[in-house]
C-alpha positions in Angstrom: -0.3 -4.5 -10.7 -2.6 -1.4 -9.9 -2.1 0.4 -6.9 -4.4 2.8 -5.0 -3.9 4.8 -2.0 -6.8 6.4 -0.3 -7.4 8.7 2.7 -10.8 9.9 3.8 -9.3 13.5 2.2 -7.2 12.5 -0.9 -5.9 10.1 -3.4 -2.3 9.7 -2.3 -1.2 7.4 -5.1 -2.9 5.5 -8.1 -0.9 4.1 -10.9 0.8 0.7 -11.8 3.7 -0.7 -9.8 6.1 -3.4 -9.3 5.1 -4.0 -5.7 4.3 -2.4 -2.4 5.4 -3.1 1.1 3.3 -2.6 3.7 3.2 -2.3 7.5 0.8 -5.1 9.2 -0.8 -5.4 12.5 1.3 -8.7 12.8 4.2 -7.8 10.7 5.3 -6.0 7.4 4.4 -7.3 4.1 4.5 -7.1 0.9 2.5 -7.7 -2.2 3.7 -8.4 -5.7 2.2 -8.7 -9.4 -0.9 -11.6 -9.6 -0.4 -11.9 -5.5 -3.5 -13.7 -4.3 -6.6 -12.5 -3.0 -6.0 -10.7 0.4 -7.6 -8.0 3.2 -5.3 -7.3 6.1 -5.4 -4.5 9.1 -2.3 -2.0 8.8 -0.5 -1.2 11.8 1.5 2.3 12.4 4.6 2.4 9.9 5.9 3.1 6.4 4.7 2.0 3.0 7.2 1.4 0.5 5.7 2.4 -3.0 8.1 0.1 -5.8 7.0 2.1 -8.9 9.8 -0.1 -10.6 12.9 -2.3 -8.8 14.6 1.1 -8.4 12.0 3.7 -8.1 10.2 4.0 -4.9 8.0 6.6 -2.7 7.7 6.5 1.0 4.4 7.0 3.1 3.6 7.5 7.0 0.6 5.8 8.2 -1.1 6.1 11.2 -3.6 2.7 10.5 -5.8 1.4 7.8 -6.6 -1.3 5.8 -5.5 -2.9 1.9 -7.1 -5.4 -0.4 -5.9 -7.1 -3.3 -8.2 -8.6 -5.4 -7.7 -9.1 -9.6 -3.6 -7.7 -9.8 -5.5 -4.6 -7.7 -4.1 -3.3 -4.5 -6.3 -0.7 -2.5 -4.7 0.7 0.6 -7.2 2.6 2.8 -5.0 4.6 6.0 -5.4 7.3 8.2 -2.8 9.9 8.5 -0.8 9.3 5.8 1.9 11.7 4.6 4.8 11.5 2.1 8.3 11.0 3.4 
């Protein structure tokens, strides 16, 4: 799957991963390879980047939004920073 992460200032992330788990409004989440078609709000909280089953990255959000359409994941937040 192909991940991006976006803020209105940078591209935090883009590459492929073996998942990503994310913080919704209602509840974390996560996403995996071929996951279906999907547009959620993201609450305050931490993504969990899984470049492999092993491998992962950390971010702070403040808010924003992913889609996941065609194996891609685009995560649009707002005061993100690496943890």
């Amino acid at each position: 799957m192909t991940l991006e992460i976006l803020t209105p200032e940078t591209k935090l992330y883009s590459g492929d991963v073996y998942g990503i788990q994310l913080p919704g409004i209602a509840g974390s989440f996560e996403v995996l390879d071929k996951h279906a078609p999907l547009v959620a709000a993201l609450g305050k909280g931490n993504i969990k980047v899984l470049k492999t089953k092993t491998d992962v990255t950390n971010y702070i959000i403040q808010s924003g939004f992913v889609e996941v359409l065609n194996n891609k994941t685009i995560v649009l937040v707002e005061g993100a920073s690496e943890k």
